[in-house]
C-alpha positions in Angstrom: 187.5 -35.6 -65.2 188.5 -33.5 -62.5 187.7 -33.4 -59.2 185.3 -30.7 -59.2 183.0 -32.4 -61.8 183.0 -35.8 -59.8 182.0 -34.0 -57.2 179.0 -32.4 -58.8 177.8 -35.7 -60.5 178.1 -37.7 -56.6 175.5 -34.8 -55.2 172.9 -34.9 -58.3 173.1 -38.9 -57.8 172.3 -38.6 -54.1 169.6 -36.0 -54.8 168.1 -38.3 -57.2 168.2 -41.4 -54.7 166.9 -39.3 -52.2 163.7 -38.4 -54.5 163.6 -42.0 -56.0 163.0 -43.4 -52.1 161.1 -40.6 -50.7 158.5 -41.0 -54.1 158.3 -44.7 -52.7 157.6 -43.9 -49.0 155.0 -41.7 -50.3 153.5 -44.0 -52.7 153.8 -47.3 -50.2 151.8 -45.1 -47.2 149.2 -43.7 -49.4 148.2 -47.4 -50.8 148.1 -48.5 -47.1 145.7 -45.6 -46.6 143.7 -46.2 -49.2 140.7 -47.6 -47.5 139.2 -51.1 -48.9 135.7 -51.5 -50.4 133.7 -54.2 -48.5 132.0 -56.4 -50.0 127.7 -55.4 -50.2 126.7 -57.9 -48.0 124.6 -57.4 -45.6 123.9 -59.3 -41.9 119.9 -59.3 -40.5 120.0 -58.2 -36.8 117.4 -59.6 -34.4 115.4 -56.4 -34.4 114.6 -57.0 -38.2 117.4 -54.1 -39.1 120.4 -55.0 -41.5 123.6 -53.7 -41.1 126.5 -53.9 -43.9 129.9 -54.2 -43.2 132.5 -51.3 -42.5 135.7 -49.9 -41.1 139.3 -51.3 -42.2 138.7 -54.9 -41.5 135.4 -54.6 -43.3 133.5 -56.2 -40.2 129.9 -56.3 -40.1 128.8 -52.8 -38.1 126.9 -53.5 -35.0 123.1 -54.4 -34.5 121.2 -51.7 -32.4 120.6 -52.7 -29.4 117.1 -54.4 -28.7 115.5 -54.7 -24.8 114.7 -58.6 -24.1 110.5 -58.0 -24.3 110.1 -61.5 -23.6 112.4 -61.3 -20.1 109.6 -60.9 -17.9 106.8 -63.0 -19.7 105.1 -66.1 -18.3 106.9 -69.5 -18.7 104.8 -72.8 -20.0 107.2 -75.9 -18.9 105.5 -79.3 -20.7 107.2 -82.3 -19.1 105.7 -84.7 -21.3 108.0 -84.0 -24.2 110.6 -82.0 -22.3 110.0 -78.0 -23.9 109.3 -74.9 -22.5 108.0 -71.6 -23.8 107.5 -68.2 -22.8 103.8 -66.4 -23.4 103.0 -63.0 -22.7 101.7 -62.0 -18.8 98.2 -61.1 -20.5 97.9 -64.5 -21.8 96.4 -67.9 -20.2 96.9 -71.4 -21.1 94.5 -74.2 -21.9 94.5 -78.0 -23.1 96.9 -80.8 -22.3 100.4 -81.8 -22.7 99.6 -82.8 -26.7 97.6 -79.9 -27.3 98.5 -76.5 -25.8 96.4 -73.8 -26.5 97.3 -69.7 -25.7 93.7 -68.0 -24.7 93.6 -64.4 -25.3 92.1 -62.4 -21.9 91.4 -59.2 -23.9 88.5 -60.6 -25.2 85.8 -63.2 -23.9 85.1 -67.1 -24.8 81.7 -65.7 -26.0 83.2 -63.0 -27.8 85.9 -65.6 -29.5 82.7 -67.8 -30.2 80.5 -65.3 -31.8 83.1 -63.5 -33.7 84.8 -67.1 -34.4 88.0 -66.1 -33.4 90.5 -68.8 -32.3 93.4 -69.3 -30.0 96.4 -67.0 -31.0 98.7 -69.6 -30.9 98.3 -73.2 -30.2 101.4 -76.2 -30.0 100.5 -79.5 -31.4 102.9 -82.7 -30.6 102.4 -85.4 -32.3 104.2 -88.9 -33.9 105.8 -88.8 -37.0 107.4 -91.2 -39.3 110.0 -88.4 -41.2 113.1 -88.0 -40.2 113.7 -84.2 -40.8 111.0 -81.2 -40.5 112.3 -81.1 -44.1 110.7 -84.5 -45.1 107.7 -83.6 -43.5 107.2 -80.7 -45.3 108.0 -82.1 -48.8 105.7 -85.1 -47.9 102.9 -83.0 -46.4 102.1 -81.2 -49.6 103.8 -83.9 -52.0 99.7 -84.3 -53.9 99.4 -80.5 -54.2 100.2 -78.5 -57.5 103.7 -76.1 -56.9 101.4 -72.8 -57.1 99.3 -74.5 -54.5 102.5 -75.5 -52.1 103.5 -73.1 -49.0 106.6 -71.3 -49.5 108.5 -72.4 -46.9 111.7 -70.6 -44.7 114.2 -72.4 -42.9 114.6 -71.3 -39.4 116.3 -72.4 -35.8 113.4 -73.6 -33.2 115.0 -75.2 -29.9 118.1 -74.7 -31.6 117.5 -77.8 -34.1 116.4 -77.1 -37.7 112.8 -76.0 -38.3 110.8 -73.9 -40.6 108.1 -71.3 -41.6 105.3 -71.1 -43.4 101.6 -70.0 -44.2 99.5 -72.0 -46.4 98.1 -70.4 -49.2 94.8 -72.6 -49.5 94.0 -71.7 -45.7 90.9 -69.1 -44.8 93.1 -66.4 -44.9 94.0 -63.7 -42.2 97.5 -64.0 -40.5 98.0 -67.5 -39.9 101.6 -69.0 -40.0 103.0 -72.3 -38.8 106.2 -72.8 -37.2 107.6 -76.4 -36.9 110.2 -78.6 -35.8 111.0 -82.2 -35.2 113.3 -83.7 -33.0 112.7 -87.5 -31.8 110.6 -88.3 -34.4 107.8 -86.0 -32.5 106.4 -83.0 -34.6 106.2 -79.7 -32.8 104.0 -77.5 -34.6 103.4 -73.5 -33.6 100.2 -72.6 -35.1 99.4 -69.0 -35.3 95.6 -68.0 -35.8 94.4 -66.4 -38.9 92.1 -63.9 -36.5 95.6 -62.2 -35.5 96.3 -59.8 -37.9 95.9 -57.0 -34.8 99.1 -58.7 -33.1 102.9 -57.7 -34.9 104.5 -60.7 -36.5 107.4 -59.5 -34.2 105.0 -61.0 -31.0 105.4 -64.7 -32.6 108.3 -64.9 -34.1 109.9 -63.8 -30.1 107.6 -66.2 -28.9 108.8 -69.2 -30.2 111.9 -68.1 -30.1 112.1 -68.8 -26.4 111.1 -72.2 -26.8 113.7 -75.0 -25.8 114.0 -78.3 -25.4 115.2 -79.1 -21.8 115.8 -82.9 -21.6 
């Protein structure tokens, strides 16, 4: 073969390797630009909101921001059992260190007798032989049939394990109790049926303030 042909067969072959690397740059950049699919989670934000997960690193997207409603409420310290709370500034307190009782000051005690309307919210201490809120609640409706039980929801009260639930033999209306143990005391956060005009938002940020500070 001369050396004219040699030649010509070199070029096509670097043509070629040139087009067999450049067809692997190209394909090697678009697959790193292909974007992933996230997975369909989705995380609750503590406005109520969800938001699902996003970008590159498929990281949850961030909550909306929420003002602090409670930052300028009233603050109930009970040094018996070592909590506090915060209540709205509209709000007064009544009872003792066992039995703490919210009073409503948009209505009167005669009004909330005639039209039997209760406390909005009232915390109950008291002794307890369970070791978990769990135990409690199991052992607490252990003689009732399962359509008869509360459904209950695990929640964080005073940063220790609680939960959340209404009873669905009660007299109706909006009432919910929150509950926790800790020390073999029961903390219970008894919302009133008669409160159906207040947002669920109003107690679940209530008791969301309490803490245990000893």
């Amino acid at each position: 073969m001369n050396q004219k042909g040699i030649s010509s067969i070199t070029i096509i072959l670097i043509i070629v390797g040139i087009l067999v690397i450049a067809g692997g740059i190209w394909a090697w950049q678009s697959q790193k630009e292909k974007p992933v699919a996230c997975t369909q989670d989705t995380k609750l934000c503590p406005d109520g909101s969800y938001v699902s997960r996003t970008g590159p690193n498929c990281e949850f997207a961030a909550c909306p921001e929420t003002k602090d409603e409670t930052a300028n409420w009233k603050t109930y310290k009970n040094k018996e059992y070592g909590f506090e709370i915060r209540y709205p500034n509209d709000w007064l307190i009544e009872g003792n260190q066992d039995s703490v009782y919210f009073k409503r000051t948009d209505i009167s005690q005669e009004e909330m007798e005639r039209m039997e309307i209760g406390y909005p919210l009232s915390i109950l201490v008291e002794n307890t032989s369970a070791e978990s809120i769990f135990d409690w609640f199991e052992n607490s409706f252990s003689d009732r049939p399962q359509n008869l039980k509360p459904e209950k929801h695990s929640i964080t009260i005073g940063g220790i394990n609680g939960i959340r639930y209404s009873d669905p033999i009660s007299m109706g209306g909006c009432d919910e109790t929150f509950a926790t143990i800790k020390n073999r005391k029961l903390f219970r956060f008894l919302r009133h049926g008669s409160t159906c005009n207040y947002s669920n938002e109003l107690f679940t940020n209530i008791v969301s303030t309490f803490k245990f500070v000893k």
